[in-house]
Structures are given as C-alpha cells and as structure tokens.
N, CA, C and O atoms as a Tinker XYZ file with bonds, in Angstrom:
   352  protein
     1  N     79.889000  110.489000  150.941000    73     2
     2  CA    78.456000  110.288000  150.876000    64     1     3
     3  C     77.970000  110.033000  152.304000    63     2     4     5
     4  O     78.398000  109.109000  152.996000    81     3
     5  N     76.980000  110.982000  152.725000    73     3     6
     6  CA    76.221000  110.401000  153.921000    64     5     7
     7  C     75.482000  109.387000  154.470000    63     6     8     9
     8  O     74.825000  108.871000  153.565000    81     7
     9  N     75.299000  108.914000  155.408000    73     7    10
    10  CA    74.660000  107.633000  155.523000    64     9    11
    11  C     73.261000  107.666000  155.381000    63    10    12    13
    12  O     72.913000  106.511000  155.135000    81    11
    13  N     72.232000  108.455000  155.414000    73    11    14
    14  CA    71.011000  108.764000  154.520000    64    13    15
    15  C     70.841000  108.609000  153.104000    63    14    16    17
    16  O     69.965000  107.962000  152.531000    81    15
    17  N     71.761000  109.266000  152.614000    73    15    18
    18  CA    72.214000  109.369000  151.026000    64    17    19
    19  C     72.421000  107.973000  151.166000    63    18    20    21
    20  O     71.328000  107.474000  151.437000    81    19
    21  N     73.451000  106.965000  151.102000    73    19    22
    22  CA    73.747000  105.682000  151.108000    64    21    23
    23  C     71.944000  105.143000  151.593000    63    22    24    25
    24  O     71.149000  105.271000  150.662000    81    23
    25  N     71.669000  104.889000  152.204000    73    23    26
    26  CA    70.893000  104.412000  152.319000    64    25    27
    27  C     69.591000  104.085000  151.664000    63    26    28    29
    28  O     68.879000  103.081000  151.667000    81    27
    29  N     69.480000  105.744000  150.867000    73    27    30
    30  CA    68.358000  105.964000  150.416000    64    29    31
    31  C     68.580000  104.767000  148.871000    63    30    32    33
    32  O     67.886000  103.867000  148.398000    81    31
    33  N     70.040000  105.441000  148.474000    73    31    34
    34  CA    70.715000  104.469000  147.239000    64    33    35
    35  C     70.055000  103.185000  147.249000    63    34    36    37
    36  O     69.184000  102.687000  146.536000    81    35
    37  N     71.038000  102.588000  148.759000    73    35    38
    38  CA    70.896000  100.655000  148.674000    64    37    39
    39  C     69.717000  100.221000  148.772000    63    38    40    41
    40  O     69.391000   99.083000  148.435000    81    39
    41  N     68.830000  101.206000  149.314000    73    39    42
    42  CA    67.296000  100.791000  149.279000    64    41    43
    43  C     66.517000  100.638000  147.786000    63    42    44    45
    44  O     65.564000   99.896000  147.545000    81    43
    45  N     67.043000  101.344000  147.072000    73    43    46
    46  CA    66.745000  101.660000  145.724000    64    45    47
    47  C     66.905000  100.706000  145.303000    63    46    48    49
    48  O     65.867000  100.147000  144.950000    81    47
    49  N     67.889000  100.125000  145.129000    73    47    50
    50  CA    69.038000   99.453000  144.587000    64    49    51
    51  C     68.613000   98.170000  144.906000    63    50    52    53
    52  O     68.625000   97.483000  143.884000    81    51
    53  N     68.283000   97.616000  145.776000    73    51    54
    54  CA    67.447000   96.479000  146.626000    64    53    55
    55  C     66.351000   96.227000  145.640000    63    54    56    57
    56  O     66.327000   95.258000  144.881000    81    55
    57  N     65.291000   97.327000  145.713000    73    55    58
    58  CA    64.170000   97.273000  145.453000    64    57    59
    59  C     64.424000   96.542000  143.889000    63    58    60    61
    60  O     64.497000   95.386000  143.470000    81    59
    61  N     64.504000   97.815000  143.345000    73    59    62
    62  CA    65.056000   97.094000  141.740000    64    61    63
    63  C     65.333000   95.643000  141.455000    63    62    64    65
    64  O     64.876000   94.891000  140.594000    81    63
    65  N     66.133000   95.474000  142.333000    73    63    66
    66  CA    67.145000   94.015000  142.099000    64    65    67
    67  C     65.751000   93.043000  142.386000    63    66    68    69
    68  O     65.477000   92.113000  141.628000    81    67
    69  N     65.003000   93.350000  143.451000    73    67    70
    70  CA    63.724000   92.418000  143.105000    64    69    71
    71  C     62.841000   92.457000  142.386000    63    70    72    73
    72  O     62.144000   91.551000  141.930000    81    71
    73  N     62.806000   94.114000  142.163000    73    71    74
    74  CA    61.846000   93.602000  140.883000    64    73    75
    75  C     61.949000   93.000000  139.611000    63    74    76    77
    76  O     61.138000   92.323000  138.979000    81    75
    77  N     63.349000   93.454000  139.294000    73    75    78
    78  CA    63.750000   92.115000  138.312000    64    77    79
    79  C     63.690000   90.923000  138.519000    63    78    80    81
    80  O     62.944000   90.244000  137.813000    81    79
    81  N     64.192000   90.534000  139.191000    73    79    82
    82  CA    63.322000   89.063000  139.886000    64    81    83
    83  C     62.288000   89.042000  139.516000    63    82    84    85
    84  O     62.189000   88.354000  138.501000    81    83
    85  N     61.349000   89.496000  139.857000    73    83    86
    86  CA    59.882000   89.578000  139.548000    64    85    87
    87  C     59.487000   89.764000  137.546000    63    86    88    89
    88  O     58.721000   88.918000  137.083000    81    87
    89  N     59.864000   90.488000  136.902000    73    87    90
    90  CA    59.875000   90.758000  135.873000    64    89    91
    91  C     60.628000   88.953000  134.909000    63    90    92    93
    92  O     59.980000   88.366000  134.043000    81    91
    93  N     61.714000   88.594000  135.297000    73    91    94
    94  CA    62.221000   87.970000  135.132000    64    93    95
    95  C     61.089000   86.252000  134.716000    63    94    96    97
    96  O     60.957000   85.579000  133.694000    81    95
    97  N     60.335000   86.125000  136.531000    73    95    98
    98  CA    59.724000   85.206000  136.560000    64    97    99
    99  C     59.147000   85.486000  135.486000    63    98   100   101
   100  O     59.604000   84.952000  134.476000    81    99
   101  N     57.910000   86.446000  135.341000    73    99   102
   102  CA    56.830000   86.991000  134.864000    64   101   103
   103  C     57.262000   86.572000  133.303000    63   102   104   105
   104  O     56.481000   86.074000  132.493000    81   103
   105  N     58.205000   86.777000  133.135000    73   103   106
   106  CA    58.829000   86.921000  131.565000    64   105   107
   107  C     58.682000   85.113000  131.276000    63   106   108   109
   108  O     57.800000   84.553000  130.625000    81   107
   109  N     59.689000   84.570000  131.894000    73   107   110
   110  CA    59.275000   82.859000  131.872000    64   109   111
   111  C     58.613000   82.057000  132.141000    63   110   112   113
   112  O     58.537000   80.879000  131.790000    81   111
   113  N     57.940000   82.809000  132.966000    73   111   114
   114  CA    56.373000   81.949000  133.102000    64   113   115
   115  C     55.676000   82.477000  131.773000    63   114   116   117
   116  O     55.455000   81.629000  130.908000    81   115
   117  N     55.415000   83.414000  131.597000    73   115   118
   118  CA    54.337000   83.305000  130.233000    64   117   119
   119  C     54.865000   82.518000  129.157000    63   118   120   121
   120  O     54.258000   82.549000  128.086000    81   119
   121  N     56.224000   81.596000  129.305000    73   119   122
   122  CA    56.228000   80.658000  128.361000    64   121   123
   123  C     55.046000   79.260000  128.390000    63   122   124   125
   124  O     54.668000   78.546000  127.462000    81   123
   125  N     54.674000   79.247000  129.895000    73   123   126
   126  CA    54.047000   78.174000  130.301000    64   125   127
   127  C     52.607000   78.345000  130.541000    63   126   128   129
   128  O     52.069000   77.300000  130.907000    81   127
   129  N     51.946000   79.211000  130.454000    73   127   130
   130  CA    50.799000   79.599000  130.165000    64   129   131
   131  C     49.518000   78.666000  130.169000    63   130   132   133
   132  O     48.362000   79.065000  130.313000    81   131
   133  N     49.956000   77.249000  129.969000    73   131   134
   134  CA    49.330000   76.218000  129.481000    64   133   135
   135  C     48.870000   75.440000  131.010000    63   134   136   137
   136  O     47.811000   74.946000  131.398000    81   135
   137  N     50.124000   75.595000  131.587000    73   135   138
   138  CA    50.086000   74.683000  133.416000    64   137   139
   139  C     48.999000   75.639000  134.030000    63   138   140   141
   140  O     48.813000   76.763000  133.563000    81   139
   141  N     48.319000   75.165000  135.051000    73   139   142
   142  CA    47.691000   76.017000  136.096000    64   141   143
   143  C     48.529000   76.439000  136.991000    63   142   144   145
   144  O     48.383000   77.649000  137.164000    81   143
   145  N     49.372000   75.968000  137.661000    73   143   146
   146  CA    50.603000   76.233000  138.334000    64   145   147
   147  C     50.686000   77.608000  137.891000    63   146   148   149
   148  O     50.177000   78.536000  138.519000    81   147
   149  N     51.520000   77.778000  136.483000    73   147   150
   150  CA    52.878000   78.551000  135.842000    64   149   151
   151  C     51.281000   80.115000  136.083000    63   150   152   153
   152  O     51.597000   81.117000  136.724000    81   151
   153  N     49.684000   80.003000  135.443000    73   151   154
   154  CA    48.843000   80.650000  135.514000    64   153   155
   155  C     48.506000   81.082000  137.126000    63   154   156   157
   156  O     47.894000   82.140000  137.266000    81   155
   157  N     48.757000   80.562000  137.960000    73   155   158
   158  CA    48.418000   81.084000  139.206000    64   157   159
   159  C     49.258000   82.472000  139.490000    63   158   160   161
   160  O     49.023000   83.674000  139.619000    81   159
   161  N     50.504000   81.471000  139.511000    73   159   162
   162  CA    51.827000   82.651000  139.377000    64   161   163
   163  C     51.825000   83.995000  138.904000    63   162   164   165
   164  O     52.090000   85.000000  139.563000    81   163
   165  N     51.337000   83.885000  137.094000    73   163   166
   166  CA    51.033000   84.818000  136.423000    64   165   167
   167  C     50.153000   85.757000  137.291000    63   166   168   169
   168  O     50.659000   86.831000  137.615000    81   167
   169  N     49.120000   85.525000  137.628000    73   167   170
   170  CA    47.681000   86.093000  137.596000    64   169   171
   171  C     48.290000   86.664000  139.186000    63   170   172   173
   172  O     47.783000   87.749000  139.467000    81   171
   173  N     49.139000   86.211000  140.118000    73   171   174
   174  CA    49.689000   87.285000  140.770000    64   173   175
   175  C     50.349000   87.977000  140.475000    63   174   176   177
   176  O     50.207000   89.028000  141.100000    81   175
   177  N     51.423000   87.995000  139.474000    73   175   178
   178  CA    52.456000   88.966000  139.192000    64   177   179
   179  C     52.089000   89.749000  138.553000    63   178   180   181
   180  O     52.370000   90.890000  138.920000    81   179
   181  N     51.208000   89.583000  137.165000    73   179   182
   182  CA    51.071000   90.733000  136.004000    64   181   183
   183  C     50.697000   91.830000  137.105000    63   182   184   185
   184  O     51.459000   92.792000  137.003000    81   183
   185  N     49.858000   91.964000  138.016000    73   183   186
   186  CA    49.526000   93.595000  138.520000    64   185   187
   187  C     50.604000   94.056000  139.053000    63   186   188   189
   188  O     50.886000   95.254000  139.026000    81   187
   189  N     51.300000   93.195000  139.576000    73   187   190
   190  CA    52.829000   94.040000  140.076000    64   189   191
   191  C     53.516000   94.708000  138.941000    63   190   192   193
   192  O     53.734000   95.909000  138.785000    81   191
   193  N     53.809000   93.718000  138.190000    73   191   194
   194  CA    54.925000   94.062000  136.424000    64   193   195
   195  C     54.495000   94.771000  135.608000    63   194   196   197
   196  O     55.154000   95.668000  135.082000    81   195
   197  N     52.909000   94.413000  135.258000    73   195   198
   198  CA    52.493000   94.747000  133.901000    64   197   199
   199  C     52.433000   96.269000  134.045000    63   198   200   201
   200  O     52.583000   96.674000  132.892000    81   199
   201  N     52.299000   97.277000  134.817000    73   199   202
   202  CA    51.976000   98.383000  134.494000    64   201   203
   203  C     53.337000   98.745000  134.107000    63   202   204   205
   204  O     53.498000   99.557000  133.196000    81   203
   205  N     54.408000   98.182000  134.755000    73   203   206
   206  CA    55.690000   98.741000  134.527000    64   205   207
   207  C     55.701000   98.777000  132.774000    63   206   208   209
   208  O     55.472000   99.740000  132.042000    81   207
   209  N     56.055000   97.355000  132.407000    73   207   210
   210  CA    55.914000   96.464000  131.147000    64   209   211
   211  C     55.145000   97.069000  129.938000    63   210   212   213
   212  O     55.404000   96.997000  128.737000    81   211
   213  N     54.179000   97.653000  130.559000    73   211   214
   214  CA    53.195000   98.263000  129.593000    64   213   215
   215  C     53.327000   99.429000  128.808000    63   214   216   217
   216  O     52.777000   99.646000  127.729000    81   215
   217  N     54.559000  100.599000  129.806000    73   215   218
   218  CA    54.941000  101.708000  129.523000    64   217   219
   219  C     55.699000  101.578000  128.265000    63   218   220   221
   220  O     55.991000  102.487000  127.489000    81   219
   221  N     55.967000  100.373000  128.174000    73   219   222
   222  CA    57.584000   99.878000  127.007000    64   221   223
   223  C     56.620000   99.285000  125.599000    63   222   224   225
   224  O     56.988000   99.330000  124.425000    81   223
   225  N     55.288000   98.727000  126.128000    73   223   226
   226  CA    54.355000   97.745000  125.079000    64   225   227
   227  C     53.825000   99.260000  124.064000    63   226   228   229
   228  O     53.779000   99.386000  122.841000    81   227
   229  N     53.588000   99.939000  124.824000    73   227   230
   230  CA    52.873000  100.954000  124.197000    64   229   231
   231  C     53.574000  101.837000  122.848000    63   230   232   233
   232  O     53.062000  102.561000  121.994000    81   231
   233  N     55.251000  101.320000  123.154000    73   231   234
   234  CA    55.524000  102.182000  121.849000    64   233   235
   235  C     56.407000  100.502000  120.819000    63   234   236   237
   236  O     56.911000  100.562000  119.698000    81   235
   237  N     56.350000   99.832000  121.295000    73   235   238
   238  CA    57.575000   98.656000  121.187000    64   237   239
   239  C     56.484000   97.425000  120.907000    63   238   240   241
   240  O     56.416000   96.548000  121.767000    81   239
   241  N     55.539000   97.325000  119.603000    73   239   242
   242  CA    54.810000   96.100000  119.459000    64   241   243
   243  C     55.687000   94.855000  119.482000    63   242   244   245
   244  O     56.881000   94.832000  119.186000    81   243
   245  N     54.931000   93.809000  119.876000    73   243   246
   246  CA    55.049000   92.243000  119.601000    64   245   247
   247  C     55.583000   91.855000  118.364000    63   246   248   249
   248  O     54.664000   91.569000  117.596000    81   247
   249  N     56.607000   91.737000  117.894000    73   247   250
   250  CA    56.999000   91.272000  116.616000    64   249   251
   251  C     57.219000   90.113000  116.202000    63   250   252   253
   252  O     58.319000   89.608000  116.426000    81   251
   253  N     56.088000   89.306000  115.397000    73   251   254
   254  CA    56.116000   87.706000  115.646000    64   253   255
   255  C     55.735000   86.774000  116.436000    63   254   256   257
   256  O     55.883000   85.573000  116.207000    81   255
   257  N     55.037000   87.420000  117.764000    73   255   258
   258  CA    54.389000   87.081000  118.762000    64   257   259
   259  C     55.386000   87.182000  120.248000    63   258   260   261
   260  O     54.990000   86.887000  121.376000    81   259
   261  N     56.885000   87.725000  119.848000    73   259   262
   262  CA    57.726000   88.179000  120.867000    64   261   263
   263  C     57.766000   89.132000  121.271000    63   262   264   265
   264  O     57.992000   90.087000  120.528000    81   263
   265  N     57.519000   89.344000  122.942000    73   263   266
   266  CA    57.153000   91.002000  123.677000    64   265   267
   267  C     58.974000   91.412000  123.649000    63   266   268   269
   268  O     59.591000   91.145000  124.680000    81   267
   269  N     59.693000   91.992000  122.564000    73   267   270
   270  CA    61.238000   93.031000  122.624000    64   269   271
   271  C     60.884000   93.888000  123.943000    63   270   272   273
   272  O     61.684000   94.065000  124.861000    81   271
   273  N     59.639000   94.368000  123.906000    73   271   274
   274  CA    59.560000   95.686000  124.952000    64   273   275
   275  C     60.315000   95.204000  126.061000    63   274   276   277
   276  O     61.246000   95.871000  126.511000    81   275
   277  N     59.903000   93.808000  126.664000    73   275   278
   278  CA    60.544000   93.395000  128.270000    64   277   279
   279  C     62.143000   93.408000  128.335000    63   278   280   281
   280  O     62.718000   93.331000  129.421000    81   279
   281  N     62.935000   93.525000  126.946000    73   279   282
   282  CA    64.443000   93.848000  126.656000    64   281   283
   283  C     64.685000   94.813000  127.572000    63   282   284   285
   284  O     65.176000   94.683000  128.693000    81   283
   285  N     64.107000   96.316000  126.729000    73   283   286
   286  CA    64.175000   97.206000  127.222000    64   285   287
   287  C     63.842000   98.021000  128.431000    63   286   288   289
   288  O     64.406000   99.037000  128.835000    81   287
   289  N     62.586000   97.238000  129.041000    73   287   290
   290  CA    62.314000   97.905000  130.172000    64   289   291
   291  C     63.649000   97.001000  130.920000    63   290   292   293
   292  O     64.536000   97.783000  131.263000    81   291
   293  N     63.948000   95.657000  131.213000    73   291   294
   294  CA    64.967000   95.489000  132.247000    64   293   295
   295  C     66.375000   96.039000  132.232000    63   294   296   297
   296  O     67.118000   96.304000  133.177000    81   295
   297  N     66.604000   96.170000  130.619000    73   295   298
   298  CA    67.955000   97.725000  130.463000    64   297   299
   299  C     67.921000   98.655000  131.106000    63   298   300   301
   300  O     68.870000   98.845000  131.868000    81   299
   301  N     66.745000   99.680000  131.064000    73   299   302
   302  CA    66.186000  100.561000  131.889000    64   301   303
   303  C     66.557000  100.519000  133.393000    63   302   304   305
   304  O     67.200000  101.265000  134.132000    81   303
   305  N     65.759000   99.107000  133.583000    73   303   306
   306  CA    65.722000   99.237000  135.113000    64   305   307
   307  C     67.320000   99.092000  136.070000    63   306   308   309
   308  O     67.730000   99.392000  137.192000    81   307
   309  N     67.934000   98.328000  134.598000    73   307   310
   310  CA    69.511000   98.136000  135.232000    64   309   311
   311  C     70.229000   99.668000  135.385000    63   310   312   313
   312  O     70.905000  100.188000  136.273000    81   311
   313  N     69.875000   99.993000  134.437000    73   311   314
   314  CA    70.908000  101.494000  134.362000    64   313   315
   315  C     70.563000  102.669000  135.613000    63   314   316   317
   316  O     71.242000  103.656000  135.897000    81   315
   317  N     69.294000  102.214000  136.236000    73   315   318
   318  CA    68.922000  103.404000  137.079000    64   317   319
   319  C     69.809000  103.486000  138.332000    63   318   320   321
   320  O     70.252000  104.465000  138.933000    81   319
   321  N     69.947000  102.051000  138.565000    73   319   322
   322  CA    70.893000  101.981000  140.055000    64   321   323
   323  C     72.196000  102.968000  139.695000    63   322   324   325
   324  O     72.506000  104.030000  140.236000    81   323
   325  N     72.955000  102.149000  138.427000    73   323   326
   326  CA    74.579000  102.916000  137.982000    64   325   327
   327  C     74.194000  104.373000  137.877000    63   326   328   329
   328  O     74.954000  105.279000  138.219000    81   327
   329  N     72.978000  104.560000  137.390000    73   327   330
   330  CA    72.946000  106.446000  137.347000    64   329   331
   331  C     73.205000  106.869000  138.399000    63   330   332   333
   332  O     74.185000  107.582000  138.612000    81   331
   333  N     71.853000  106.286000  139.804000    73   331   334
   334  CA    72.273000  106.751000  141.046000    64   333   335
   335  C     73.522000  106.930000  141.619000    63   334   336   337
   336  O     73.732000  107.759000  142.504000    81   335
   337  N     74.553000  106.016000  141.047000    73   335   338
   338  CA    76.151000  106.068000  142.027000    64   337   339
   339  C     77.003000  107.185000  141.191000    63   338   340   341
   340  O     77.981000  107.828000  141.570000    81   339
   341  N     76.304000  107.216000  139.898000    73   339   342
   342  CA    77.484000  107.821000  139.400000    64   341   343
   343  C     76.873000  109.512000  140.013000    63   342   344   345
   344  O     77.596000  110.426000  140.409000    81   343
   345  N     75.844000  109.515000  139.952000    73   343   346
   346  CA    75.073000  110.953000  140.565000    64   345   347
   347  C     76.192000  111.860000  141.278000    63   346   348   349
   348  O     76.805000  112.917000  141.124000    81   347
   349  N     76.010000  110.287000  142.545000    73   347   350
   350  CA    76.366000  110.542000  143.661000    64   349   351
   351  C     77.661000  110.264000  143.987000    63   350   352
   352  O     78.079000  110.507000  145.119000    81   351
C-alpha cells in the first residue's frame, strides 16, 4: 500500500473514530436533557450528528420512546474503516 493510499485510510479512520465520540456524547447526553449544562452541549452537537442520525430515524422509529436507529448508524460507522483495509 502506498503512502497516499495509507494516509488517505488513517485519515478516514481518525475522522470516524471522532465522530463516534461525538455521536456517543450526543447519545448520553439526551439522557439529561433536563440540566442546562447536558442542553448546551446538545444544542451544539445535534447539527453535527443529527443529519447523520436522521438517515437511520427515517426508516427505524422510536420504539417505546428508545431511538434503536443510533445502534445502527454506529455499526455502520464501525464497519466502514474494516471495509476500507480489507479493500485495500
């Protein structure tokens, strides 16, 4: 593998890994909803996450008042890195 190719990967691969991070918070903070704190937080992150999040809401309702969709989008987002290596 070339060092462009590599690169382009770990950059990928980076990125992802924070946005789960990000998804992650986003996911446990809306337990707290109630703090102004945990709401500040929110009210920055949803525009980063939610469009992601939303792609998954749209076919994957709330069941019981639990978003399953955020399961699946961070499955998703895990498997893209392993696709890339195995690609490559």
């Amino acid at each position: 593998m070339d060092s462009i190719t590599y690169l382009v990967i770990n950059t990928i691969t980076n990125f992802i890994q924070l946005y789960l991070i990000l998804i992650f918070a986003r996911i446990l903070l809306s337990w707290f909803q109630t703090t102004e704190w945990a709401g500040n937080i929110i009210s920055f992150l949803a525009p980063i996450t939610d469009p992601y999040l939303n792609i998954f809401r749209s076919f994957i309702p709330p069941l019981g008042g639990i978003d399953f969709s955020a399961i699946l989008a961070i499955f998703v987002l895990q498997l893209i890195p392993q696709l890339l290596n195995s690609i490559i």
